[in-house]
PDBQT receptor file of N, H, CA, C and O in Angstrom, charges set to zero:
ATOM      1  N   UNK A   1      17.058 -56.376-153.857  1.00  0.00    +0.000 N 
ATOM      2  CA  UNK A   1      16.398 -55.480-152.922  1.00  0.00    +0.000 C 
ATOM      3  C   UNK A   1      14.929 -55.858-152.805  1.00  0.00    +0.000 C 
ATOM      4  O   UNK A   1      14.193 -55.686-153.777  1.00  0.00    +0.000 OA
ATOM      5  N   UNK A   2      14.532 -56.289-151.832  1.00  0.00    +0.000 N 
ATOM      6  H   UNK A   2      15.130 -56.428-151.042  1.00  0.00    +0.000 HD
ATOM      7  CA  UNK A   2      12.823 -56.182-151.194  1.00  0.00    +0.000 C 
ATOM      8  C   UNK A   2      12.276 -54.468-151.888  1.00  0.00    +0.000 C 
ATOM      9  O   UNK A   2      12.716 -53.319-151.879  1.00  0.00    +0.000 OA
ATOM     10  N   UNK A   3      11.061 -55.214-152.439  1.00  0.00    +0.000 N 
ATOM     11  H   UNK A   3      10.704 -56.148-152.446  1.00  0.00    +0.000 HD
ATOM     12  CA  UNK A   3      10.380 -54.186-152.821  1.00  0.00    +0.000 C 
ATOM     13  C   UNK A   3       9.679 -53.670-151.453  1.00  0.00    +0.000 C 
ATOM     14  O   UNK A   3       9.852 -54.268-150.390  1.00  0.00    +0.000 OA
ATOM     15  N   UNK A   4       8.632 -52.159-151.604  1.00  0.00    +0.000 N 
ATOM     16  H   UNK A   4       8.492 -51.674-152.467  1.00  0.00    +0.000 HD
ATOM     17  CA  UNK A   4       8.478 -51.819-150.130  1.00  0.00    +0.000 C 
ATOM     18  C   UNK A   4       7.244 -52.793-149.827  1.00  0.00    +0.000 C 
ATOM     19  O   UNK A   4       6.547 -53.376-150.657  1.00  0.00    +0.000 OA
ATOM     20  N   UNK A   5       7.169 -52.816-148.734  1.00  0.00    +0.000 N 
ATOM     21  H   UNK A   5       7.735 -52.342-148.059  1.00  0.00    +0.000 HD
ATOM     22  CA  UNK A   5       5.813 -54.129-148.406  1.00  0.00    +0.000 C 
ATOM     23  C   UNK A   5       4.793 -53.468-148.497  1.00  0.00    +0.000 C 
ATOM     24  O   UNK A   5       4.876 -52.259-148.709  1.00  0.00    +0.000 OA
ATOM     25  N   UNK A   6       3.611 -54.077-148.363  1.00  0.00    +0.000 N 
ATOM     26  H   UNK A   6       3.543 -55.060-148.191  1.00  0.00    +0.000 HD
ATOM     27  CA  UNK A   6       2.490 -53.774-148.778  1.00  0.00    +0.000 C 
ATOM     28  C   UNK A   6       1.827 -52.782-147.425  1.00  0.00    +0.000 C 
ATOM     29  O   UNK A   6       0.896 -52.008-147.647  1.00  0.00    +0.000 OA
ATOM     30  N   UNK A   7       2.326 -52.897-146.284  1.00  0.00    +0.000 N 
ATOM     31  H   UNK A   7       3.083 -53.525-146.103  1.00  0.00    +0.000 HD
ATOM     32  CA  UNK A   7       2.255 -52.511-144.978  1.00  0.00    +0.000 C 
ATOM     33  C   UNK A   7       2.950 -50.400-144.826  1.00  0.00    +0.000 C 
ATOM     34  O   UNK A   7       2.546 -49.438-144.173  1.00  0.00    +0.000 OA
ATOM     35  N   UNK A   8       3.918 -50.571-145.664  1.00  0.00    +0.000 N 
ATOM     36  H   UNK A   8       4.247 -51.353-146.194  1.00  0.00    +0.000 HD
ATOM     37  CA  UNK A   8       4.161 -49.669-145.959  1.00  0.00    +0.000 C 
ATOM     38  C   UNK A   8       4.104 -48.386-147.009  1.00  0.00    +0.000 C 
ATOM     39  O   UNK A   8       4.498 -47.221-146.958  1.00  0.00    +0.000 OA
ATOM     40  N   UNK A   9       3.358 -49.260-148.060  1.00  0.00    +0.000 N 
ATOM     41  H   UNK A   9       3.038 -50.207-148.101  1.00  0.00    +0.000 HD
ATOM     42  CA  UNK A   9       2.973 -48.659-149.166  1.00  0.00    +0.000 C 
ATOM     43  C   UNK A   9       1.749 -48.179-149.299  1.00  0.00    +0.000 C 
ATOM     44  O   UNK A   9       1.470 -47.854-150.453  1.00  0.00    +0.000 OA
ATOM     45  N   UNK A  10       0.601 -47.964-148.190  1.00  0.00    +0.000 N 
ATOM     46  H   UNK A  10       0.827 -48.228-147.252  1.00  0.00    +0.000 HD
ATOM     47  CA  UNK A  10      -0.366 -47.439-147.890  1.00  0.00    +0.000 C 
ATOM     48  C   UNK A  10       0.044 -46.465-147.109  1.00  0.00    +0.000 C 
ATOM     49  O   UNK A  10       0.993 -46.636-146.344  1.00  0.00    +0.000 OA
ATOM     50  N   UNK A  11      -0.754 -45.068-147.215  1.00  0.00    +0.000 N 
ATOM     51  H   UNK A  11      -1.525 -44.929-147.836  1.00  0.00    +0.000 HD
ATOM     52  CA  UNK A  11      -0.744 -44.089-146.305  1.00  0.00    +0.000 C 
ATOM     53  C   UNK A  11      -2.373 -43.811-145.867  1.00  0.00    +0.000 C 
ATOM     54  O   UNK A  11      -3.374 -43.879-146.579  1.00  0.00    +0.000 OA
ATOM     55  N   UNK A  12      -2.258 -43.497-144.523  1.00  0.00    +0.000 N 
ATOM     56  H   UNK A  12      -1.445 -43.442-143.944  1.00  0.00    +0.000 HD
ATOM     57  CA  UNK A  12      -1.245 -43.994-143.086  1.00  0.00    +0.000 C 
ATOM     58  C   UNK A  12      -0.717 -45.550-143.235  1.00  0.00    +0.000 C 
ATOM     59  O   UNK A  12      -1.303 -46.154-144.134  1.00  0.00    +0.000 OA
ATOM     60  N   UNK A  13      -0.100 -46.023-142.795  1.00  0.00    +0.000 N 
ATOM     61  H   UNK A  13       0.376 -45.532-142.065  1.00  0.00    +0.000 HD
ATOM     62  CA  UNK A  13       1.172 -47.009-142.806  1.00  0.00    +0.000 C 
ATOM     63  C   UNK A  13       0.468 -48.014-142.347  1.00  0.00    +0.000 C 
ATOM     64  O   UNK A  13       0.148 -47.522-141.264  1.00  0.00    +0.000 OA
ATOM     65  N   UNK A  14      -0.161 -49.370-142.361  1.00  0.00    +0.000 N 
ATOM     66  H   UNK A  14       0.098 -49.770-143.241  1.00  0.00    +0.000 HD
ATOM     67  CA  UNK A  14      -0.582 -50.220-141.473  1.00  0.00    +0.000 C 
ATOM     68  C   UNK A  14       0.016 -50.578-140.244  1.00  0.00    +0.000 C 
ATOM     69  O   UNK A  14       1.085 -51.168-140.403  1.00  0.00    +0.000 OA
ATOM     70  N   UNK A  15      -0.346 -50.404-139.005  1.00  0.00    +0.000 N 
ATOM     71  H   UNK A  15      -1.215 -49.925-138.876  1.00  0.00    +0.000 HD
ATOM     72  CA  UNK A  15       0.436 -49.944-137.743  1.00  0.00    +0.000 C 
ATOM     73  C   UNK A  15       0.016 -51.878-137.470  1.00  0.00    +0.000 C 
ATOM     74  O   UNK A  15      -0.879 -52.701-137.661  1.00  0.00    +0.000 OA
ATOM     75  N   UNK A  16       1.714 -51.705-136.779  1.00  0.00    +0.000 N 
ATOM     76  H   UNK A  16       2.441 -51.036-136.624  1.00  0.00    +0.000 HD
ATOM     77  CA  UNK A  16       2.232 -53.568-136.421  1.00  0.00    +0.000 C 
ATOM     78  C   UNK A  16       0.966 -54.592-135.492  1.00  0.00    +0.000 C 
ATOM     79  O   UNK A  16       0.772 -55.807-135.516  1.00  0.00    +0.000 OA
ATOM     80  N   UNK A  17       0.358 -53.620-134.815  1.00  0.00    +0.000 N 
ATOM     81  H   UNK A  17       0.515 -52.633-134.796  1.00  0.00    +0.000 HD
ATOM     82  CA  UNK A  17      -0.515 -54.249-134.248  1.00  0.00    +0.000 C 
ATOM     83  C   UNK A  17      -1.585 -54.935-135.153  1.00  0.00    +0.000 C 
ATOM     84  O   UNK A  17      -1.864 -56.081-134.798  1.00  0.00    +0.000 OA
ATOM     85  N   UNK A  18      -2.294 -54.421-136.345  1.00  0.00    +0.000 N 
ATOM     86  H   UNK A  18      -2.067 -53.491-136.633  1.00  0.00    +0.000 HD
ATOM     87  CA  UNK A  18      -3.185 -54.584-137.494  1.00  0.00    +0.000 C 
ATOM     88  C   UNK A  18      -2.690 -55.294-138.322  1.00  0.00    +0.000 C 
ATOM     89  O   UNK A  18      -3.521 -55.952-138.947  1.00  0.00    +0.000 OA
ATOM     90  N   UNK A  19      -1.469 -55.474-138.653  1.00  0.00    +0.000 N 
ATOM     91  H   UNK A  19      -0.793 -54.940-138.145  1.00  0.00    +0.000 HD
ATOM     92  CA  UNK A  19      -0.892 -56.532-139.433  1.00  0.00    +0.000 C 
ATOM     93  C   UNK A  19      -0.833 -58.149-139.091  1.00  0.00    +0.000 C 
ATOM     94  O   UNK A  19      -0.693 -58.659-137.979  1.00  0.00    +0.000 OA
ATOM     95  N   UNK A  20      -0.981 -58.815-140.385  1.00  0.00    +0.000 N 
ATOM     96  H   UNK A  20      -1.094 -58.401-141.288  1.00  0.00    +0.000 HD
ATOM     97  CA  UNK A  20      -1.034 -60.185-140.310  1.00  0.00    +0.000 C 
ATOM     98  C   UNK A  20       0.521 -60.354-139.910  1.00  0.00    +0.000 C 
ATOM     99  O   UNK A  20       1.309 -59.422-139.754  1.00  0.00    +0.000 OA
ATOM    100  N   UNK A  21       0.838 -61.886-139.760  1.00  0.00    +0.000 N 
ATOM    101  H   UNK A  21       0.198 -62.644-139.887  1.00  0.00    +0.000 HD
ATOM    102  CA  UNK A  21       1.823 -62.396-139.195  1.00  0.00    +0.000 C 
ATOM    103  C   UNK A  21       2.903 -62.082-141.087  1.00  0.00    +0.000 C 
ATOM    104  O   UNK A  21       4.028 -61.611-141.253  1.00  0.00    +0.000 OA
ATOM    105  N   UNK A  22       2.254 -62.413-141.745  1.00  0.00    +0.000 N 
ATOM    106  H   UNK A  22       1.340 -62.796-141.610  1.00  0.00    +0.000 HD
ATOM    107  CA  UNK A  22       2.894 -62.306-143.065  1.00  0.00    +0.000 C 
ATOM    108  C   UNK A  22       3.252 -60.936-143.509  1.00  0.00    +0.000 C 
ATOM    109  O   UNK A  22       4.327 -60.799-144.093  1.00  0.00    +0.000 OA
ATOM    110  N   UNK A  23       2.640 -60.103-143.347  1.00  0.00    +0.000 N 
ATOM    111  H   UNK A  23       1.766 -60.214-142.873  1.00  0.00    +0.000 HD
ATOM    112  CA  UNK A  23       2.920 -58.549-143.262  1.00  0.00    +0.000 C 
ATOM    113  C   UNK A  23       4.040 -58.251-142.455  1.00  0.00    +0.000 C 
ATOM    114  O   UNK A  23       5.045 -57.893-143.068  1.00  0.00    +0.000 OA
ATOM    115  N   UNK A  24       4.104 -58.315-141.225  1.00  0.00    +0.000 N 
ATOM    116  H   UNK A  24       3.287 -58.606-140.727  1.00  0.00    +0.000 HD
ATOM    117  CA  UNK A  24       5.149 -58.356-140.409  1.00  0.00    +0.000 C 
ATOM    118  C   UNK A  24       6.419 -58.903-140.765  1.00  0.00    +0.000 C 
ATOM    119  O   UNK A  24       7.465 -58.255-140.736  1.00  0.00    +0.000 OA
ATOM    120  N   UNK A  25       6.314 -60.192-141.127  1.00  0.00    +0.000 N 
ATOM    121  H   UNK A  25       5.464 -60.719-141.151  1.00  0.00    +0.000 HD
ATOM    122  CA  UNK A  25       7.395 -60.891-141.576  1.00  0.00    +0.000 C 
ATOM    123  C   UNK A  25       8.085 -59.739-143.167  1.00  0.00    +0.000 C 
ATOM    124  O   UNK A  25       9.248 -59.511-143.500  1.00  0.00    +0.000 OA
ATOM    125  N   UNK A  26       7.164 -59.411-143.601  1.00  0.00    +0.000 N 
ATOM    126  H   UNK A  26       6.220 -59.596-143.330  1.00  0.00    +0.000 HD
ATOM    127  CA  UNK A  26       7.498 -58.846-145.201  1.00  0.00    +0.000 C 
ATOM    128  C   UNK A  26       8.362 -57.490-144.568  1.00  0.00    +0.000 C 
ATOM    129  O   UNK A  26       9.536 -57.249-144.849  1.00  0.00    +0.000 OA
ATOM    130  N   UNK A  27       7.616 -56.774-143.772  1.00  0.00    +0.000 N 
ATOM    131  H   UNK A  27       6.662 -56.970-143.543  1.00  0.00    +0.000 HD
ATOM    132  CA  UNK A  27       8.107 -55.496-143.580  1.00  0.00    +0.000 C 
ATOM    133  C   UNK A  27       9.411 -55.554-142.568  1.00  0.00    +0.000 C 
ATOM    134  O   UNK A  27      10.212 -54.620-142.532  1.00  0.00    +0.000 OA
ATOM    135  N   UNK A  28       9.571 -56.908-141.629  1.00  0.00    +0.000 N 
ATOM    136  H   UNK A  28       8.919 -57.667-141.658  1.00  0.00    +0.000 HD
ATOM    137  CA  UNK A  28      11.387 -57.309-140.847  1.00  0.00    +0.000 C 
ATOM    138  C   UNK A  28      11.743 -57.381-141.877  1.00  0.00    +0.000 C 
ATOM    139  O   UNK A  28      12.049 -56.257-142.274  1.00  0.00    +0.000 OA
ATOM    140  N   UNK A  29      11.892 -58.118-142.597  1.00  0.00    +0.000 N 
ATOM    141  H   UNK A  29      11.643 -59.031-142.274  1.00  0.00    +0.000 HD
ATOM    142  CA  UNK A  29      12.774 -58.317-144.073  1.00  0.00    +0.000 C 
ATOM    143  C   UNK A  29      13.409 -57.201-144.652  1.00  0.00    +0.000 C 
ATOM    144  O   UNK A  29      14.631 -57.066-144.709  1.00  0.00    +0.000 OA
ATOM    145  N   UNK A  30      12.259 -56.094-145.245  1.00  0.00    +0.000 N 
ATOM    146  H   UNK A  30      11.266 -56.203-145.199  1.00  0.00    +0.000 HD
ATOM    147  CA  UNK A  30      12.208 -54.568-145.768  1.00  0.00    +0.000 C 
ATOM    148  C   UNK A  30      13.507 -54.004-144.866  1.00  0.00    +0.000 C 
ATOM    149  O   UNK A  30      14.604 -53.890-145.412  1.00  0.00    +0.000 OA
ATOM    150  N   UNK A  31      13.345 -53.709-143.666  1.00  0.00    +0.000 N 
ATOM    151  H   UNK A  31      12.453 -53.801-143.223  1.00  0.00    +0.000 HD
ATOM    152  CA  UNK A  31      14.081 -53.214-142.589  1.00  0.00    +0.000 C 
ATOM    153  C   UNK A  31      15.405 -53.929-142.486  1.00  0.00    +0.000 C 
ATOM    154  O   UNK A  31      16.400 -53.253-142.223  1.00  0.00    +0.000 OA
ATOM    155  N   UNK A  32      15.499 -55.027-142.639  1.00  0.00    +0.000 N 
ATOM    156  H   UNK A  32      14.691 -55.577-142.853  1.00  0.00    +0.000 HD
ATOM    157  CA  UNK A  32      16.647 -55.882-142.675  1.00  0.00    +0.000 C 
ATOM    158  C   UNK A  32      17.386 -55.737-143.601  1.00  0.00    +0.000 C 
ATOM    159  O   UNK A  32      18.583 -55.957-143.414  1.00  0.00    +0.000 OA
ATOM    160  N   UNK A  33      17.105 -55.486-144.387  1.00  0.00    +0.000 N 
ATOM    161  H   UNK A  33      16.133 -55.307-144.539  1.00  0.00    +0.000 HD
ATOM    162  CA  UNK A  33      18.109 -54.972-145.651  1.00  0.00    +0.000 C 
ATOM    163  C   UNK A  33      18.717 -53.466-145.735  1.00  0.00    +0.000 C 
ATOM    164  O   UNK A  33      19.726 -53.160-146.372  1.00  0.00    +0.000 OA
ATOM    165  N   UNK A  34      17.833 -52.506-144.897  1.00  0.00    +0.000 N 
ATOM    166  H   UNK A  34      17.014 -52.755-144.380  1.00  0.00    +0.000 HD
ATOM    167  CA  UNK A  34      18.409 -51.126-144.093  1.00  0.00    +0.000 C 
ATOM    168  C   UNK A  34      19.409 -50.762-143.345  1.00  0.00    +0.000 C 
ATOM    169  O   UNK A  34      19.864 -49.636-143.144  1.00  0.00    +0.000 OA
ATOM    170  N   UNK A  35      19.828 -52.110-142.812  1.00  0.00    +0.000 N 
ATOM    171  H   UNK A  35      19.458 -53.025-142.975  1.00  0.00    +0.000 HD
ATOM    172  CA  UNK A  35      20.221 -51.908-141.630  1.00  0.00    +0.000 C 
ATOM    173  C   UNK A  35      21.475 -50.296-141.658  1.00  0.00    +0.000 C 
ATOM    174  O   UNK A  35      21.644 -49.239-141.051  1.00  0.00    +0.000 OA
ATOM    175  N   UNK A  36      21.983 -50.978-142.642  1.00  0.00    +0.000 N 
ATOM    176  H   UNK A  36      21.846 -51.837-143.136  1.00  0.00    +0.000 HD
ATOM    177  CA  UNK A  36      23.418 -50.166-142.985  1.00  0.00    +0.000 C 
ATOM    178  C   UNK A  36      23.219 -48.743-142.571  1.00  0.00    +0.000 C 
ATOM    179  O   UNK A  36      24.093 -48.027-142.081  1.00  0.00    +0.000 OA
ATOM    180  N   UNK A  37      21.806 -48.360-142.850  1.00  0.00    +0.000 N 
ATOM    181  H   UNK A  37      21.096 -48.942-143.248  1.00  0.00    +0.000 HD
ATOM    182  CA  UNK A  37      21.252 -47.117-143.190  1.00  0.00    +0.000 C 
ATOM    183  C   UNK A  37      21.219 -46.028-142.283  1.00  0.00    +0.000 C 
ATOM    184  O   UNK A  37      21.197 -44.825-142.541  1.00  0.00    +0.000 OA
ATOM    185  N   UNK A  38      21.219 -46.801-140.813  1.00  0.00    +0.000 N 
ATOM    186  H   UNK A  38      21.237 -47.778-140.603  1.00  0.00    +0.000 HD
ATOM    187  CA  UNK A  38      21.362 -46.540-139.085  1.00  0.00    +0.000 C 
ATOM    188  C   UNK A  38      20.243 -46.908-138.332  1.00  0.00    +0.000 C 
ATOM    189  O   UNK A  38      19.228 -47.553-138.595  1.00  0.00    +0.000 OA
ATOM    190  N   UNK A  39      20.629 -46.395-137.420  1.00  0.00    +0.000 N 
ATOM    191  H   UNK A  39      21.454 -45.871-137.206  1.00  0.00    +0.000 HD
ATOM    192  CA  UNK A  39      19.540 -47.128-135.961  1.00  0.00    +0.000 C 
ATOM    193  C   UNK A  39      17.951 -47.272-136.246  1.00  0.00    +0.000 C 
ATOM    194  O   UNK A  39      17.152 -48.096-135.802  1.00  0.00    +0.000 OA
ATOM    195  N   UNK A  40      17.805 -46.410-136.958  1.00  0.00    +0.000 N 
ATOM    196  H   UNK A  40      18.455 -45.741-137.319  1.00  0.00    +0.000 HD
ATOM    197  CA  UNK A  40      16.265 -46.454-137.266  1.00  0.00    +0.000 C 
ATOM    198  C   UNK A  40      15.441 -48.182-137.872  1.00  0.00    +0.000 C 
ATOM    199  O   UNK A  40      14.456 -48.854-137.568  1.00  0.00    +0.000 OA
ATOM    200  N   UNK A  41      16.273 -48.236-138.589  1.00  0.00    +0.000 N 
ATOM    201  H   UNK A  41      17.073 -47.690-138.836  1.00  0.00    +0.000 HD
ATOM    202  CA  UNK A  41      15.993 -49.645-139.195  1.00  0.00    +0.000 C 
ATOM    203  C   UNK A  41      16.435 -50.868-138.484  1.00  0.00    +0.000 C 
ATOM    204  O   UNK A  41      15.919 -51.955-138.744  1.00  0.00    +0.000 OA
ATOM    205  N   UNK A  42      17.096 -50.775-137.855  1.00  0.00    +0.000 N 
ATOM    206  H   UNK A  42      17.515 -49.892-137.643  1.00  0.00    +0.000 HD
ATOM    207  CA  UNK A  42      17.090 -51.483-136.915  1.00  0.00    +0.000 C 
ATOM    208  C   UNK A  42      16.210 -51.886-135.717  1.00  0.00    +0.000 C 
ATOM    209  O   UNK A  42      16.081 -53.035-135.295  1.00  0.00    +0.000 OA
ATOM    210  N   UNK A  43      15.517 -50.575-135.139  1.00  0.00    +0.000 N 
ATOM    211  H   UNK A  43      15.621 -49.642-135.481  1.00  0.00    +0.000 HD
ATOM    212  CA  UNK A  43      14.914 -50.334-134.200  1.00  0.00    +0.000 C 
ATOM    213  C   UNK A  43      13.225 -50.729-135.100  1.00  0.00    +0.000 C 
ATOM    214  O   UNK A  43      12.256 -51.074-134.423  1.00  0.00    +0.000 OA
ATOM    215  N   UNK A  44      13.154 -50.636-136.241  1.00  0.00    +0.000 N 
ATOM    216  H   UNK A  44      13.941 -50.356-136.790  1.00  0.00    +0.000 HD
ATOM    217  CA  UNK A  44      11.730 -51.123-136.668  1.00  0.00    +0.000 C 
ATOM    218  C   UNK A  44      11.857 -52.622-136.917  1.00  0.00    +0.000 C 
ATOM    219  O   UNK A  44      11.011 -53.332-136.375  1.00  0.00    +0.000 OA
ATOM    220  N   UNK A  45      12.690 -53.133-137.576  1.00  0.00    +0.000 N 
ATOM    221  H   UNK A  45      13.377 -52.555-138.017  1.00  0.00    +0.000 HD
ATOM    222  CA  UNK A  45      13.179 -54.506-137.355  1.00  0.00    +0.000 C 
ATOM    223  C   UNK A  45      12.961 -55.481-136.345  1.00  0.00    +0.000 C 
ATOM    224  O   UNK A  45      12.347 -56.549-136.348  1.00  0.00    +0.000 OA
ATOM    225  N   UNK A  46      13.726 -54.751-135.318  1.00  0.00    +0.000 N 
ATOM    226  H   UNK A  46      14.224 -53.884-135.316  1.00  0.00    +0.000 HD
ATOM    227  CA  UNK A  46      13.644 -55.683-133.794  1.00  0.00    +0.000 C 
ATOM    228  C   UNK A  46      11.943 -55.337-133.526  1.00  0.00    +0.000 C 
ATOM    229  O   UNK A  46      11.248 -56.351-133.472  1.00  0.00    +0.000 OA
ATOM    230  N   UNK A  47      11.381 -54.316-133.393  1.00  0.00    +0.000 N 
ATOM    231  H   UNK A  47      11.946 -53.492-133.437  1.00  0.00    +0.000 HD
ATOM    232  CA  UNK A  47       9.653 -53.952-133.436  1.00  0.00    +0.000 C 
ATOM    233  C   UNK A  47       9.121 -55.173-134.429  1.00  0.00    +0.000 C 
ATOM    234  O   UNK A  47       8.115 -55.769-134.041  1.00  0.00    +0.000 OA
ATOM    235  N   UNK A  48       9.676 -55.553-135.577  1.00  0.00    +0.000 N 
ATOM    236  H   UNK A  48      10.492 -55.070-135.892  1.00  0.00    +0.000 HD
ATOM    237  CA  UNK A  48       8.435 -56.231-136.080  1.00  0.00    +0.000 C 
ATOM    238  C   UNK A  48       9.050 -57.478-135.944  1.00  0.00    +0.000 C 
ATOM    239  O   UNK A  48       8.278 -58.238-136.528  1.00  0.00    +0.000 OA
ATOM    240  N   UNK A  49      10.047 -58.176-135.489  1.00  0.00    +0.000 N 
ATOM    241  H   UNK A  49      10.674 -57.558-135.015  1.00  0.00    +0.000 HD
ATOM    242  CA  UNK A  49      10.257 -59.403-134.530  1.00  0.00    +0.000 C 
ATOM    243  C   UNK A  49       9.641 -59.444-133.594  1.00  0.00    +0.000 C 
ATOM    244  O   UNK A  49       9.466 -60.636-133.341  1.00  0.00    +0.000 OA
ATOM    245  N   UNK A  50       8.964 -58.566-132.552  1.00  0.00    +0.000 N 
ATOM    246  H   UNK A  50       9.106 -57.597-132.757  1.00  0.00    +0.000 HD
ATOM    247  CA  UNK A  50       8.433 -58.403-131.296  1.00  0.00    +0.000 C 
ATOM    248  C   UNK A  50       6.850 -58.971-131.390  1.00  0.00    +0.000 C 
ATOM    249  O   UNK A  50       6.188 -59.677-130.629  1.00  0.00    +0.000 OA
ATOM    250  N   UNK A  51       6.571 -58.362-132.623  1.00  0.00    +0.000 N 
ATOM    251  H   UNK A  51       7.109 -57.790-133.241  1.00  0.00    +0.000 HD
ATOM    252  CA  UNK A  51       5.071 -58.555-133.317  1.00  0.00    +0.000 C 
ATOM    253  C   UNK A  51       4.997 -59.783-133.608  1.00  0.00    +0.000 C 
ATOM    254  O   UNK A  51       4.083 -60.512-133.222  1.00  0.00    +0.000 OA
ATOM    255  N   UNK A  52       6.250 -60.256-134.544  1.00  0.00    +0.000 N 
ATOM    256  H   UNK A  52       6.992 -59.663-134.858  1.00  0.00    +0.000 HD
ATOM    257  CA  UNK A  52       6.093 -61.573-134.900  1.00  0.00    +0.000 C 
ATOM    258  C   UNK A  52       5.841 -62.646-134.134  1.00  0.00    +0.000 C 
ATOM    259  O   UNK A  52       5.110 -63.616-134.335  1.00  0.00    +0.000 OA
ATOM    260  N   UNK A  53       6.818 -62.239-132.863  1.00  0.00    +0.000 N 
ATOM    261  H   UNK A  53       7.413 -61.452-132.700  1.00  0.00    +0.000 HD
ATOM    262  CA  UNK A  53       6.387 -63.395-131.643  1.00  0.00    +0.000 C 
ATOM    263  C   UNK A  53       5.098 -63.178-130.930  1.00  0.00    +0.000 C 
ATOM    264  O   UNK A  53       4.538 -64.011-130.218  1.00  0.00    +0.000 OA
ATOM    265  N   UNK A  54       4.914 -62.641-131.048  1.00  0.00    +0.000 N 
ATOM    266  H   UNK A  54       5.369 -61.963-131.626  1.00  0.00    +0.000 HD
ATOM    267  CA  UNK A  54       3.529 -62.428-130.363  1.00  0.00    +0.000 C 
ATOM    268  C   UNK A  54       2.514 -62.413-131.357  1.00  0.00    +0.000 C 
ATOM    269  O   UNK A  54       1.392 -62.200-130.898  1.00  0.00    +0.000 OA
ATOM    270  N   UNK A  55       2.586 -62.582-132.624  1.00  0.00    +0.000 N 
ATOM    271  H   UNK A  55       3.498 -62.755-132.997  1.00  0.00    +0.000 HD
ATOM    272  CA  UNK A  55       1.252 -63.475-133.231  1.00  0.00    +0.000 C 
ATOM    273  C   UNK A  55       1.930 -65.001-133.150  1.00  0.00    +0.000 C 
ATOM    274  O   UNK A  55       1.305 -65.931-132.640  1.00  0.00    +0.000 OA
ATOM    275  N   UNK A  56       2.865 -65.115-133.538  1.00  0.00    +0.000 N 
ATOM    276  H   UNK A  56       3.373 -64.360-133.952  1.00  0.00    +0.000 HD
ATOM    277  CA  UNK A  56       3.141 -66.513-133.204  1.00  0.00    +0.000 C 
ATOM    278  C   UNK A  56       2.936 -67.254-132.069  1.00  0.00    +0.000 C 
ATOM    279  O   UNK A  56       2.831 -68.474-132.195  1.00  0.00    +0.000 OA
ATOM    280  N   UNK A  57       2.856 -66.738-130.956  1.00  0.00    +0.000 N 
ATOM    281  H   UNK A  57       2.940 -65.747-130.853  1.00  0.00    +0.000 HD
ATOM    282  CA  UNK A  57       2.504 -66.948-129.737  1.00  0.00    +0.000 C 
ATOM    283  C   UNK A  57       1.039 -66.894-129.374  1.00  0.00    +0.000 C 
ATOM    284  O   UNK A  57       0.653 -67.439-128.340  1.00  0.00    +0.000 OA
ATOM    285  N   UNK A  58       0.098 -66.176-130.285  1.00  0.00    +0.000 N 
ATOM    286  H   UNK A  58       0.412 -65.733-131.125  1.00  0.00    +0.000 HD
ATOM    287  CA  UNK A  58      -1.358 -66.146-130.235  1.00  0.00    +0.000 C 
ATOM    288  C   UNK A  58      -1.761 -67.214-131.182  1.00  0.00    +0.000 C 
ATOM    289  O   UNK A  58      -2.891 -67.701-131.169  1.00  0.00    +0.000 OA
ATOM    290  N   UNK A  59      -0.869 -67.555-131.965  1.00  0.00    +0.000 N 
ATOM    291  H   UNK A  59       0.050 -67.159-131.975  1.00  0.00    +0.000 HD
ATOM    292  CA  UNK A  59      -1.606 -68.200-133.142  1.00  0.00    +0.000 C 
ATOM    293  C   UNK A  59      -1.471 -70.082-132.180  1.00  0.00    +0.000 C 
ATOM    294  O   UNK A  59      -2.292 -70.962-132.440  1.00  0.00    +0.000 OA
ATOM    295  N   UNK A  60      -0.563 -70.253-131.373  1.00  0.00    +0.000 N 
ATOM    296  H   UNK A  60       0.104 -69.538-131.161  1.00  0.00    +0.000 HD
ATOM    297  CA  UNK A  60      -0.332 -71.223-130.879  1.00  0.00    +0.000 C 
ATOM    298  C   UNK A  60      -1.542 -71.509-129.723  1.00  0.00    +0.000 C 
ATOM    299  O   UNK A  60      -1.925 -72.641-129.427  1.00  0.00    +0.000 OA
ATOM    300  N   UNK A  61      -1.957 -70.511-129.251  1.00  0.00    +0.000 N 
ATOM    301  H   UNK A  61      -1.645 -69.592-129.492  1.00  0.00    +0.000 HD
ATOM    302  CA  UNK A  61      -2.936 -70.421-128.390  1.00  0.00    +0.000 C 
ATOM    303  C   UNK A  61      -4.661 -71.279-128.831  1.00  0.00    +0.000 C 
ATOM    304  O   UNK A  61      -5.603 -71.213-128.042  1.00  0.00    +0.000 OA
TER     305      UNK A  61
């Protein structure tokens, strides 16, 4: 089991936009192992794939 990421283990939560590309990646992972759990984790999952491409896509820039 993924421990919780570091993104999530702060309160308030580090919101996807403020996160590094590595944060993101840590916290899809987190979520990816949820899935079972229902839609919710899923739906943050596909969110921090969305993020991912789009720093990946800035970082190429």
């Amino acid at each position: 089991m993924t421990e919780l990421p570091e993104s999530l283990r702060v309160r308030p939560n580090i919101p996807w936009r403020d996160q590094t590309l590595a944060q993101l990646r840590q916290e899809r992972d987190y979520w990816a192992e949820k899935l079972e759990s229902g839609g919710a984790a899923l739906e943050f999952m596909r969110e921090c794939e969305r993020w991912i491409r789009r720093r990946e896509k800035e970082a190429q820039q």
